[in-house]
C-alpha positions as CSV (number, residue, x, y, z in Angstrom):
1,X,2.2,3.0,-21.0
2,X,1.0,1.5,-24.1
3,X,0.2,-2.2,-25.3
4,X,1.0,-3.7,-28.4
5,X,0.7,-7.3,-29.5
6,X,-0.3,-8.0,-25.9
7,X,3.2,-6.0,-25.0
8,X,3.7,-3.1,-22.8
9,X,5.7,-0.4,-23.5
10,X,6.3,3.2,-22.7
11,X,5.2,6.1,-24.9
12,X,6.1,10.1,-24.5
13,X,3.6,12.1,-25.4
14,X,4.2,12.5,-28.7
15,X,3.7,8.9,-28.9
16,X,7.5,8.1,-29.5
17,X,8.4,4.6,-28.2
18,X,10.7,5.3,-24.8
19,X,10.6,1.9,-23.7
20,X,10.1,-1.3,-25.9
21,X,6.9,-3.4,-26.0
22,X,8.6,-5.9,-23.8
23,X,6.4,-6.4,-20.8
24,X,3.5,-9.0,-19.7
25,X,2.2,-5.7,-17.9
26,X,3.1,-2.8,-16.9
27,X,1.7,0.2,-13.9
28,X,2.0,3.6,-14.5
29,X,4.9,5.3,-13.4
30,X,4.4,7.0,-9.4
31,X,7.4,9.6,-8.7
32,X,9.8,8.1,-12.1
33,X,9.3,4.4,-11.0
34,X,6.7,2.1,-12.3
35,X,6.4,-1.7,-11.6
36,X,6.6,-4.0,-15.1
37,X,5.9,-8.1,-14.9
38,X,8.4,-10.3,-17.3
39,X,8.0,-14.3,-17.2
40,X,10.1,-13.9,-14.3
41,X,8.1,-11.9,-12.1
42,X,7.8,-8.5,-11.1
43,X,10.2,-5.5,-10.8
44,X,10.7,-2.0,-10.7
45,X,12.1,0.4,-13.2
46,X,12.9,3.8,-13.3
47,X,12.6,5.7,-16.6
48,X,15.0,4.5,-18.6
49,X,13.8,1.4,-18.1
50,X,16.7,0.4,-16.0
51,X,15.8,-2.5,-13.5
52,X,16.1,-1.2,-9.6
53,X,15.0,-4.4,-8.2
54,X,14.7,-8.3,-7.4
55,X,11.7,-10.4,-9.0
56,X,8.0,-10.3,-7.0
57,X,5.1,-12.2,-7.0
58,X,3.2,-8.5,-7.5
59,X,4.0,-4.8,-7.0
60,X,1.8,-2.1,-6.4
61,X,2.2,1.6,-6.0
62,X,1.8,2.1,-1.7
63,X,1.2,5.7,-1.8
64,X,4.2,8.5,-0.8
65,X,7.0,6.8,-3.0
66,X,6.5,3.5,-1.9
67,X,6.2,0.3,-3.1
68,X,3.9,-2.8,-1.5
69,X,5.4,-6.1,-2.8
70,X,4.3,-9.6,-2.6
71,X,7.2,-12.6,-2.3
72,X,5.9,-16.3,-1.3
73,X,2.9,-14.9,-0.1
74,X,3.8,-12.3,2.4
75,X,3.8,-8.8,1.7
76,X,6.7,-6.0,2.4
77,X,7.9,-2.6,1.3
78,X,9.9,-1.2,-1.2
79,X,11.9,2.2,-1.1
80,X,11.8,3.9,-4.9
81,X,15.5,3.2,-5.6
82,X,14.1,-0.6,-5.5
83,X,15.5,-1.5,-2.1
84,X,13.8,-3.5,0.7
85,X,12.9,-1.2,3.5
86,X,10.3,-3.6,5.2
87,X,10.7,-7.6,4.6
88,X,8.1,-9.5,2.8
89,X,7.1,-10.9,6.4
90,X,3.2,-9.4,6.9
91,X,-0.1,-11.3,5.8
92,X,-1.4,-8.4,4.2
93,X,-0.4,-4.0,4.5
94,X,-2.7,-1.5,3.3
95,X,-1.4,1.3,1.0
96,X,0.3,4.2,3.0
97,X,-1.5,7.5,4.2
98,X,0.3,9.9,6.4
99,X,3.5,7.9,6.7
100,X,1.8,4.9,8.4
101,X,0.5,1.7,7.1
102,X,-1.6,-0.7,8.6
103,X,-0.4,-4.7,8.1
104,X,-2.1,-8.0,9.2
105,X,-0.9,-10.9,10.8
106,X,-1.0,-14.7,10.9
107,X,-4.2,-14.5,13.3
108,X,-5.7,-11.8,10.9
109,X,-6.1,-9.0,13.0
110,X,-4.5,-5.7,12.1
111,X,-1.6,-3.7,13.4
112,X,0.0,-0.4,11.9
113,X,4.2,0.6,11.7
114,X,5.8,3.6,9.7
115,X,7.7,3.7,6.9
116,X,11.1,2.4,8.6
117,X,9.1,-1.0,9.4
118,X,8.9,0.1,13.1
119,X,5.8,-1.1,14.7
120,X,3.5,1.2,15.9
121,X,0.9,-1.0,17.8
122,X,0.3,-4.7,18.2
123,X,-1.8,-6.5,15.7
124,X,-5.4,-5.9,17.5
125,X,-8.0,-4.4,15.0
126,X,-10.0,-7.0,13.6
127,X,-10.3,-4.2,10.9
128,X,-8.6,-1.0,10.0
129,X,-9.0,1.6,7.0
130,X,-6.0,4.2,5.9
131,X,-4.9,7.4,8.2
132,X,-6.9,10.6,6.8
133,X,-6.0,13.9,8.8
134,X,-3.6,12.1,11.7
135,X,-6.9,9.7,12.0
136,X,-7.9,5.9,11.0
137,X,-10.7,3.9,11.9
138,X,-10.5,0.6,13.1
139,X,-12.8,-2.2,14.4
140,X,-12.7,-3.6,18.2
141,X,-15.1,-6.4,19.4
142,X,-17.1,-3.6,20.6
143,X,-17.7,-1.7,17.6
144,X,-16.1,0.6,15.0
145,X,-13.4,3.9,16.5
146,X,-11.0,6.0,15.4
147,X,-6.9,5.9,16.8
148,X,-4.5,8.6,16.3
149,X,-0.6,7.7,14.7
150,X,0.3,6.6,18.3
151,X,-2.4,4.4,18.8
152,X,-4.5,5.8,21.2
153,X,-7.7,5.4,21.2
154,X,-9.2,9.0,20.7
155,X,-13.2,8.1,19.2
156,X,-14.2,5.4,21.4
157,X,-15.2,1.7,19.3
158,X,-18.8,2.3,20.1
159,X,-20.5,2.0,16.9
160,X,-21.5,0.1,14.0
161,X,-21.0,2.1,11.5
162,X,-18.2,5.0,11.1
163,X,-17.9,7.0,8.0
164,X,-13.9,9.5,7.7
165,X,-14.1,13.0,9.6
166,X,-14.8,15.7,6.8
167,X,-14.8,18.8,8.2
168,X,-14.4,17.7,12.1
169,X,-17.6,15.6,11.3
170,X,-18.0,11.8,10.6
171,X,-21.4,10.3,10.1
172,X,-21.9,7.3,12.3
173,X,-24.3,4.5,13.0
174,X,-25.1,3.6,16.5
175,X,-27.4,0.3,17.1
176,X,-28.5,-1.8,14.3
């Protein structure tokens, strides 16, 4: 992407113009799909700059060839081809890692569903950080613990502070 005359546009890389100066902004393109912003809102394109879908508040690239959108304030999921695949119906959803996201609800706690929108587990984390290696932390009452892609439990919530497993470690904090 390039800017011009506060513009964006797509270049190749021998700087040939591909796609006008056109947009109010502009992402990078993720998989032959970026997200560009017109007065109207924004919308994905592929790369000849043909429109895939509807106007959004925002749109942001969600990890494995997905897009997170914002519409009216809630937040759903966009497949590359520009089509809904989970309904702008979520507080808040995290960027995907290992086919799972994690999404907040109206009470603020955190849940996580896959890619088809099917919920995984109830909202109950008060927080939650992406999947690495089949993993993600998350935060209980108790403390901080880590829960597998089916939601069980597998690092109890015992501590304050819990750092990703990197080589079948992960630094924690016990007691203040």
């Amino acid at each position: 992407k390039a800017k011009k005359d506060g513009k964006y546009g797509f270049l190749d890389v021998e700087e040939n113009i591909v796609l006008p100066f056109q947009y109010k902004s502009a992402c990078n393109y993720e998989e032959g799909v970026a997200a560009v912003r017109e007065e109207a809102g924004y919308f994905l394109i592929n790369e000849q700059g043909e429109r895939l879908s509807k106007n959004h508040d925002a749109l942001w690239y969600g990890n494995e060839g997905l897009w997170l959108m914002e519409k009216d304030g809630k937040f759903g999921v966009l497949a590359a081809s520009g089509e809904a695949i989970i309904p702008a119906i979520y507080e808040q959803l995290l960027p995907f890692s290992d086919s799972l996201t994690f999404y907040q609800d109206k009470r603020q706690l955190w849940g996580f569903i896959n890619a088809e929108g099917n919920k995984i587990t109830s909202a109950q984390y008060g927080l939650a950080w992406e999947f690495q290696n089949g993993l993600a932390r998350v935060a209980f009452y108790e403390g901080i613990g880590f829960v597998n892609q089916v939601g069980e439990v597998v690092v109890k919530p015992r501590y304050l502070e819990v750092r990703d497993f990197s080589e079948g470690f992960a630094r924690v904090q016990i007691g203040r």
